[in-house]
C-alpha distance (Angstrom), angle and dihedral (degrees) to the residues before:
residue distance angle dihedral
X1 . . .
X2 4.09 . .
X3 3.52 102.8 .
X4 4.04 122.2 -142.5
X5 4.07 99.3 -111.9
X6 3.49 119.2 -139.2
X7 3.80 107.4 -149.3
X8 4.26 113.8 -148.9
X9 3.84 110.1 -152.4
X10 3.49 147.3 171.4
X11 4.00 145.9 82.9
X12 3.93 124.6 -17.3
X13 3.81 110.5 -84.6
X14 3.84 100.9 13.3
X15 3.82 87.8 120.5
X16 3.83 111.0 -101.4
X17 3.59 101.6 131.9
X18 4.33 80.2 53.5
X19 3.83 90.9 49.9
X20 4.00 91.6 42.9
X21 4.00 79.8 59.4
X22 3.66 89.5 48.5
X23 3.56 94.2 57.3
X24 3.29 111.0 38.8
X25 4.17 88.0 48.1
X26 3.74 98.0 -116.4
X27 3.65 151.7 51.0
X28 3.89 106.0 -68.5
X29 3.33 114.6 141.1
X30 3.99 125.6 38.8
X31 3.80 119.3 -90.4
X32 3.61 133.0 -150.1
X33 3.24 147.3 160.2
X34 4.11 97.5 -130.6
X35 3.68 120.8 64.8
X36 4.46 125.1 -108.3
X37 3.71 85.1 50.1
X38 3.90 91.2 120.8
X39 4.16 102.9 47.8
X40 4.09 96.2 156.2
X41 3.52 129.8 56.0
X42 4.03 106.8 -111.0
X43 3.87 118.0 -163.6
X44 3.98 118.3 -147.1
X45 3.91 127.7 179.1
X46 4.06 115.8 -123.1
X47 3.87 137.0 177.8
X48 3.45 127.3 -167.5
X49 3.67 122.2 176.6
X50 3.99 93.0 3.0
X51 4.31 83.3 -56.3
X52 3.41 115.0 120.9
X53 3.87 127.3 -150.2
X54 3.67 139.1 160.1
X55 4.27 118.0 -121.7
X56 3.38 114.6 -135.6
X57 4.18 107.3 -154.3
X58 3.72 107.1 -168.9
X59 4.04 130.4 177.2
X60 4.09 118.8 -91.0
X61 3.51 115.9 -91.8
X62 3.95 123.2 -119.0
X63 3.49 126.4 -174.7
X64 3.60 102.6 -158.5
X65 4.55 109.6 32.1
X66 3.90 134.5 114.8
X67 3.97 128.0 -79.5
X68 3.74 88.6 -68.5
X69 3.59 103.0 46.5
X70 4.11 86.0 49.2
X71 3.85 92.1 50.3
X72 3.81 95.4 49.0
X73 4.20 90.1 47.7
X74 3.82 84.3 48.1
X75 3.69 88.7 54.9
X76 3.81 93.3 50.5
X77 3.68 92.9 52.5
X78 3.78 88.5 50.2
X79 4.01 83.6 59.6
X80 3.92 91.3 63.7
X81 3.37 94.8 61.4
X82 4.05 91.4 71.8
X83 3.44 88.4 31.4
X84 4.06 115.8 133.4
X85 3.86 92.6 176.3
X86 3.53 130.1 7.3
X87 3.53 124.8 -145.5
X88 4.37 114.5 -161.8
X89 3.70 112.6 -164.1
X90 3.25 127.5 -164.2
X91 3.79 140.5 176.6
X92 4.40 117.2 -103.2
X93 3.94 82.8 -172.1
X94 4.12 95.2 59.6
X95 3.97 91.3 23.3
X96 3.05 116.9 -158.8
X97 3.55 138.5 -4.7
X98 3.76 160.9 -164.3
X99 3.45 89.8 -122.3
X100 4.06 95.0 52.6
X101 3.63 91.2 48.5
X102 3.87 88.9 54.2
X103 4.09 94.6 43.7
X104 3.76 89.1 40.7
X105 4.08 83.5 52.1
X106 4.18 85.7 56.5
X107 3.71 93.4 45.4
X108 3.97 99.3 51.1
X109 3.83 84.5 48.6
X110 3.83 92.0 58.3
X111 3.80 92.9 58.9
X112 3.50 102.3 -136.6
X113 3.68 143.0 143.2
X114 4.13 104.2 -84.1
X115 3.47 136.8 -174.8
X116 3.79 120.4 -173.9
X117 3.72 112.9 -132.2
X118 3.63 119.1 -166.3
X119 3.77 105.2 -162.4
X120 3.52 131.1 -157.5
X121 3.66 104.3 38.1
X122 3.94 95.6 144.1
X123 4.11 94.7 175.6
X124 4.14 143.7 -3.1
X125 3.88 89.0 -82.6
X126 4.01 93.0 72.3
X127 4.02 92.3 38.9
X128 3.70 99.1 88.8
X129 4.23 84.7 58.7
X130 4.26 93.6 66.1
X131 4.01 85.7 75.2
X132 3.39 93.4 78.4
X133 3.70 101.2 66.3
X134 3.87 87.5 65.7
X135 3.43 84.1 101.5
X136 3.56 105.3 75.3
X137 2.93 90.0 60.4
X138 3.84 109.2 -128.1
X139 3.91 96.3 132.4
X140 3.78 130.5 -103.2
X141 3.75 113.5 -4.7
X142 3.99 125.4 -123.2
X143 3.98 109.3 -136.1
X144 3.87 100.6 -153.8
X145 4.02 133.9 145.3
X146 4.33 111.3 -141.0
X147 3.68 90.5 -168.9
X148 3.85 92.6 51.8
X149 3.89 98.6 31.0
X150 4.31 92.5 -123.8
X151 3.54 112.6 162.1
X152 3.65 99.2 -17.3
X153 3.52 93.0 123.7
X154 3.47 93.6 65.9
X155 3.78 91.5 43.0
X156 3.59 77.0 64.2
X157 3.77 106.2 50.8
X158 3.38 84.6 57.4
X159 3.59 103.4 43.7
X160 4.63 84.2 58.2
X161 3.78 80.5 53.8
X162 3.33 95.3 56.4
X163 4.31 95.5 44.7
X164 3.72 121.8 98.2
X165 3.70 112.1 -133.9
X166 3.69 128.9 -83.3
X167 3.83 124.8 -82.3
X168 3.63 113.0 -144.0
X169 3.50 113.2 -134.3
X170 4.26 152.7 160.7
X171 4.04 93.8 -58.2
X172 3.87 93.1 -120.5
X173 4.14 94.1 -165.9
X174 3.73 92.5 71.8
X175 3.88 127.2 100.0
X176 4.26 85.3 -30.1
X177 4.30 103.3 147.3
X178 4.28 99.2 -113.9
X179 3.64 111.3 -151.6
X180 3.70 121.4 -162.6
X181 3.96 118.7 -150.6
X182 3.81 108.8 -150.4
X183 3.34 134.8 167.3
X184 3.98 143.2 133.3
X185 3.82 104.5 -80.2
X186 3.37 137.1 -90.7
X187 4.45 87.0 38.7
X188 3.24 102.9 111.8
X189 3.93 116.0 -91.3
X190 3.31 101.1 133.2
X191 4.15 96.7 54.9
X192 3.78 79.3 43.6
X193 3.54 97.6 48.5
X194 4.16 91.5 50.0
X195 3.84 87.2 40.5
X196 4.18 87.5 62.3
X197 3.82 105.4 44.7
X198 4.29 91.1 31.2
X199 3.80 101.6 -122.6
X200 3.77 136.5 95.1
X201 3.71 92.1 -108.4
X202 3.68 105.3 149.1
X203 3.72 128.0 36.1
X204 3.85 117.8 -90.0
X205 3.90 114.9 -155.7
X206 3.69 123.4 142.8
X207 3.85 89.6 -130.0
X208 4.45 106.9 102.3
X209 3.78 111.9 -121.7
X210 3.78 99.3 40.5
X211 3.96 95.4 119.4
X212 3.96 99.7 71.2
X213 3.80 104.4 169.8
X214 3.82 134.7 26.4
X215 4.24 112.5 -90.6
X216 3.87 114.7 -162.9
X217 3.73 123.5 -164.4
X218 3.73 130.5 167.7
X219 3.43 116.5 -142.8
X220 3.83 130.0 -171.3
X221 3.68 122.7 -113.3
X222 3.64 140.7 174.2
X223 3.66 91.7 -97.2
X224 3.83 101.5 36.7
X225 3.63 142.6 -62.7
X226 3.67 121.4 -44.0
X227 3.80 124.5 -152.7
X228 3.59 106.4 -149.9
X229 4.38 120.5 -164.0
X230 3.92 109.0 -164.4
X231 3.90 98.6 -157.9
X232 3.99 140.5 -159.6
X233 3.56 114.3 -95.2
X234 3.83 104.8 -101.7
X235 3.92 115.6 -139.1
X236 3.85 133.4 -176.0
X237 3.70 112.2 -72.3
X238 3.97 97.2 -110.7
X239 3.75 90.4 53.9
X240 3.66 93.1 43.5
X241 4.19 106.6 109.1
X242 3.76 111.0 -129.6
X243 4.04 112.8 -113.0
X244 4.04 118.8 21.6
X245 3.59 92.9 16.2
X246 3.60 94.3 51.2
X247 3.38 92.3 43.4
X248 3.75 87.7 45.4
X249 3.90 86.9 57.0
X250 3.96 95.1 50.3
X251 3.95 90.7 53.9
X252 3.71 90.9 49.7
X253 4.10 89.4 60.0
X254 3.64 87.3 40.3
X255 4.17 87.6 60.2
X256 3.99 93.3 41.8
X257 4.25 93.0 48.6
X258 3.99 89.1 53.0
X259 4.31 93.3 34.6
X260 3.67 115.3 110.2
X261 3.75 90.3 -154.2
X262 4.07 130.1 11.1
X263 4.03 123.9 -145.3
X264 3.58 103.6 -154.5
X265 4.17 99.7 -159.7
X266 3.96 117.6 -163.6
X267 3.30 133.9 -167.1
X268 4.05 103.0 -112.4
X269 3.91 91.3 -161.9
X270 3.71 81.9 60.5
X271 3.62 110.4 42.9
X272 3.92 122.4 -133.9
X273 3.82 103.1 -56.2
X274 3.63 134.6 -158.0
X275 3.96 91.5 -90.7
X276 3.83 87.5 46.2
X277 3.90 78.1 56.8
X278 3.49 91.1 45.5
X279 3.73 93.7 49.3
X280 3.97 89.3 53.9
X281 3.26 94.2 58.6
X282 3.55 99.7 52.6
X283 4.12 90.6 46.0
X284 4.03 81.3 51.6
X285 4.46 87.0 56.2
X286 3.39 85.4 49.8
X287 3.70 96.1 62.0
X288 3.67 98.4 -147.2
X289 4.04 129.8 118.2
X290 3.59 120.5 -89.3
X291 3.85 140.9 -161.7
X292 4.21 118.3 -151.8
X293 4.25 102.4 -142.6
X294 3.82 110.3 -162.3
X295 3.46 98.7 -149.2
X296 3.93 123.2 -163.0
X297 3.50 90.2 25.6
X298 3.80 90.4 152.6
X299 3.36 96.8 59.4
X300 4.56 92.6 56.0
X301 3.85 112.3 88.0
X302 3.90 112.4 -123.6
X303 3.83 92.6 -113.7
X304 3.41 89.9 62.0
X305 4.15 94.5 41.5
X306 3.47 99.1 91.6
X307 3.75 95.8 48.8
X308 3.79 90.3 62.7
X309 3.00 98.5 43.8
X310 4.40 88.0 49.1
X311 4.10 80.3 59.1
X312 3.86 92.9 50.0
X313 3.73 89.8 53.7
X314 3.68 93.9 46.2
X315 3.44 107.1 37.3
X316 3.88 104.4 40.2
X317 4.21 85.9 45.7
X318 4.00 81.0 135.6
X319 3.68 92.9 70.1
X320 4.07 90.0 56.8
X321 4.08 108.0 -161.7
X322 3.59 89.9 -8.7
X323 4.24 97.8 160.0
X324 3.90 110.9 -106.0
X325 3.84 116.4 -143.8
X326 3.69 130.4 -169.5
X327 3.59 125.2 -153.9
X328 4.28 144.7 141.1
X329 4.35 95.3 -118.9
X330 4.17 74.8 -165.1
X331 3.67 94.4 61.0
X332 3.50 104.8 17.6
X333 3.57 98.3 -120.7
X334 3.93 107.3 158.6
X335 3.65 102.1 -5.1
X336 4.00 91.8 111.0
X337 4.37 75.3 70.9
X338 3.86 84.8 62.7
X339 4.34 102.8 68.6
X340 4.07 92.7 46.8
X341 3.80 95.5 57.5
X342 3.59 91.8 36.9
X343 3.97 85.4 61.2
X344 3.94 97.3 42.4
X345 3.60 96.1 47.0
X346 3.78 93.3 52.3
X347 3.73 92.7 38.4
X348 4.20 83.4 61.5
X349 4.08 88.5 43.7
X350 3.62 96.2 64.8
X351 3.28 97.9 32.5
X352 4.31 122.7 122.5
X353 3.84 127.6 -168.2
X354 3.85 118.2 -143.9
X355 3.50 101.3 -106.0
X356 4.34 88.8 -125.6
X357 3.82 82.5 66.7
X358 3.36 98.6 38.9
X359 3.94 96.3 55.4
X360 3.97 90.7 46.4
X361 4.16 81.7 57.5
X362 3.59 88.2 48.4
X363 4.18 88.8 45.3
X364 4.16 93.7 46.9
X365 3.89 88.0 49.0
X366 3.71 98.0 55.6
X367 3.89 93.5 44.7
X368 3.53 82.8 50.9
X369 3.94 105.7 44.7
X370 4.36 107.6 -0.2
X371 3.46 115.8 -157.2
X372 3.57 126.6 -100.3
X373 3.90 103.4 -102.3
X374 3.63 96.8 -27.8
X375 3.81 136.7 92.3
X376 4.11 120.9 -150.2
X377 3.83 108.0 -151.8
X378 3.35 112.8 -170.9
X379 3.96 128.5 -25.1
X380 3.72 130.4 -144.9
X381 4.00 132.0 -159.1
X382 3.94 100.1 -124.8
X383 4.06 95.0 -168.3
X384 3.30 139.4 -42.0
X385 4.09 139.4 -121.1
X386 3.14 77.7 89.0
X387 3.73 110.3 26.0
X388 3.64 104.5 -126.4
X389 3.94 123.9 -179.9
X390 3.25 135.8 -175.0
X391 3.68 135.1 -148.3
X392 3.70 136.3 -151.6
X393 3.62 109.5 -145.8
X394 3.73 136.8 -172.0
X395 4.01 90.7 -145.1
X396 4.11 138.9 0.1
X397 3.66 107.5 -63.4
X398 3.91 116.6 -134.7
X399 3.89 112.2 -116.4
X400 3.86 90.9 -118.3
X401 3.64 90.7 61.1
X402 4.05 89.9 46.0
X403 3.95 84.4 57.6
X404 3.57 89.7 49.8
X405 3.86 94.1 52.8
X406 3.18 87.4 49.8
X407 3.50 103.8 57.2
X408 3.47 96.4 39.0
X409 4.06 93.8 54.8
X410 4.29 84.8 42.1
X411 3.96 86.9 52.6
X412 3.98 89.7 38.0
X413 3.66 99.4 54.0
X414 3.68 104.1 23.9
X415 3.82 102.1 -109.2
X416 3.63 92.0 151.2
X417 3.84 112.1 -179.9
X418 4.04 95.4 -12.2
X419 3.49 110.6 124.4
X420 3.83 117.2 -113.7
X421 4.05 134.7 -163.1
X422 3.18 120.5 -154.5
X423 4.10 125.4 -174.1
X424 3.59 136.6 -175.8
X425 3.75 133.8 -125.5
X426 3.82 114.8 -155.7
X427 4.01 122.9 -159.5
C-alpha cells in the first residue's frame, strides 16, 4: 500500500523529532536537546485509529546558516512536495519567531493541508501563550506537549481527518534485495549513496557525522528493485559521543542485521584502517554478503596503489573473496561496477542445491581428498540467506578439511564470495 505521508516541519529544536517519537509509540528518530540534530529526512510508518500513515521527520529550517544548514532546509522543503498533511511546529517556550514566520511563509506557498502545532505546552499555565501564533496564519493552533504525550491524541484525530485514502499498490517491502552502506565517517557514503539511486537524498557535507539516522529507498533497476540504507558513520567506541552519535551508531547495526547485502566503502587515500577492520568483522557476524568500495581512488598515486590495496587484503581477511571495487563516488568513476556485484552476490546468498546434487559433490570430494579418520555420509542444505549445510559425519572433522569442503562446494556451485556455514553432525 502507498501510504498518505504526513510531513513534520518547522525550526531546529522545536521538538519534531520528540513528537515523531510520540506518535509512532517509540523512540525513532534521535533526540536532543541542541538543534541540527535531525539533517535527513527519515520516513516511519504510523496508525492511529486503525489508519495508517507514514511520518515524515525532516531537519529545522533556517533562513540565514552555512552550506550545511542551507542543504538540510533544502531537503525539508523537498519533503512538502509529497506531503499529504503538514504538520508546523513551533516552540510556546521561545514563542514566536522570525524564523516561523519565514517557514510558515514556505508552507502556505506549498498549498497543503496544515495544522499548526504548538509544542511544548506541558500544563494550563503555558496555554494562554499558543494565541500568538495566530498570526502566521496557518489556522487554529494545537496546544500539545511530545515529551509528555498532552493532547497529541487529538492532534491525531485530526491529522486521519485530514488523510486521503489509501492507494493499494505492488507491496514494495517484500523479497526487495536491502543494501546497507557502511563505513567509518567522513568516506564517502552518502555521495555514494545519492550517486546509486540518482537523487540528492542524503545530505553531503565534508564535515564526519552528518548522516544521523538510517534512510532507505528502493530504487528500480534493470534487474529488480534495490532497497538502499544510507547509514551513520560508525566510529570506535571511545570516540563515539554519548547521545545522537550513539544513537546514530545503534541504528547503523540495526540497518546491517536486516541488510541483504553490505557495501563496506573506504577511504583509498587512507588505506583500510583498524575500524575498517572492525567494520568487517561485524559485516562477517552478520552473515550476509559484502562488497569492499575503494572510494577516492582517483585521488591515490599508482605507486602507492598496490599498497592499499595489500591492506584491503589483509585487514578485511573476514570478508574472504568479498569483490573489491574502486571508484571516485564524486565523479562517478566506477560506480556502474557497484549494481552487477550487488546482484551476483545476492543471487549466490539465496541460493539452495538439491540435496541429490549436493551429496554427489560431497561423494566426488571424498574420492578426491578422504578425510583423515572420518567418513561424511550424506550432507543436506539446512536454509539459505546464508547457505548453511550440514553434514552427517562418522567422526569430528578437522577444520582444514571443513575449509576444503567449503571451497570445493563454493567452486562447485558458484557461490563466489557469499558467505557459507557449514556444521557437522556426529553419530
Amino acid at each position: 500500500m502507498a501510504l498518505p505521508q504526513v510531513v513534520i516541519v518547522g525550526r531546529p529544536n522545536v521538538g519534531k523529532s520528540s513528537l515523531v517519537n510520540r506518535i509512532v509509540g517509540r523512540r525513532e528518530a534521535v533526540v536532543e536537546s541542541h538543534p541540527g540534530v535531525t539533517r535527513d529526512r527519515k520516513r516511519v510508518e504510523a496508525e492511529w485509529c486503525g489508519v495508517s500513515f507514514d511520518v515524515i521527520d525532516t531537519g529545522g529550517w533556517l533562513s540565514h546558516g552555512d552550506e550545511l544548514d542551507d542543504k538540510v532546509s533544502a531537503q525539508a522543503s523537498k519533503a512538502l512536495d509529497d506531503a499529504d498533511v503538514v504538520l508546523f511546529v513551533v516552540d510556546a517556550m521561545t514563542g514566536l519567531t522570525a524564523e516561523d514566520g519565514e517557514a510558515a511563509d514556505l508552507v502556505r506557498k506549498a498549498q497543503r493541508p496544515t495544522l499548526l502545532v504548538v509544542n511544548k505546552v506541558d500544563d494550563n499555565q503555558h496555554e494562554h501563550s499558543i494565541w500568538d501564533f495566530l498570526q502566521l496564519g496557518l489556522g487554529d493552533p494545537f496546544a500539545v506537549s511530545a515529551l509528555h504525550g498532552r493532547a497529541t491524541g487529538d492532534l491525531l484525530d485530526a491529522v486521519v481527518d485530514l488523510l486521503p485514502p489509501v492507494v493499494e499498490t505492488e507491496d514494495e517491502g517484500d523479497g526487495i534485495t536491502g543494501v546497507a552502506i557502511v563505513g567509518r565517517p567522513n568516506v564517502g557514503k552518502s555521495t555514494l549513496f545519492n550517486q546509486l539511486i540518482g537523487d540528492e537524498r542524503s545530505i553531503i557535507h565534508d564535515m564526519p557525522g552528518t548522516t544521523r539516522d538510517a534512510i532507505d529507498t528502493v530504487i528500480e533497476t534493470d534487474e529488480g528493485p534495490l532497497r538502499f540504507i544510507d547509514t551513520a558513520g560508525m566510529r570506535r567506541r571511545a570516540r563515539t559521543e554519548r547521545g545522537a552519535e550513539q544513537h546514530s551508531v545503534i541504528r547503523a547495526l540495526d540497518a546491517l542485521d536486516r541488510a541483504d547485502i553490505a557495501l563496506l566503502v573506504i577511504d583509498s587515500t587512507i588505506g583500510a584502517s583498524h575500524q575498517d577492520q572492525r567494520l568487517a568483522e561485524r559485516i562477517s557476524a552478520a552473515g550476509c554478503p559484502s562488497v569492499v568500495v575503494l572510494n577516492k581512488w582517483d585521488l591515490v598515486s599508482v605507486d602507492n596503489r598496490p599498497s592499499v590495496l595489500a591492506s584491503v587484503g589483509e585487514k578485511l581477511a573476514f570478508l574472504g573473496t568479498a569483490p573489491v571495487i574502486k571508484i571516485s563516488a564524486m565523479s562517478g568513476m566506477g560506480v556502474h561496477k557497484i549494481l552487477p556485484a550487488i546482484f551476483e552476490s545476492t543471487e549466490a546468498y539465496h541460493q539452495r542445491v538439491p540435496t541429490g546434487s549436493l551429496n554427489r559433490a560431497i561423494r566426488d570430494l571424498q574420492a578426491a581428498h578422504p578425510a583423515p579418520g572420518a567418513r561424511i555420509r550424506y550432507a543436506v542444505q539446512g536454509a539459505i540467506d546464508p547457505p548453511t549445510f550440514t553434514l552427517f559425519a562418522s567422526a569430528r572433522l578437522p577444520a582444514t578439511y571443513l575449509r576444503y569442503v567449503e571451497r570445493f562446494l563454493r567452486e562447485k556451485f558458484d557461490f563466489g564470495s557469499t558467505p557459507m556455514k557449514i556444521r557437522v553432525r556426529v553419530g
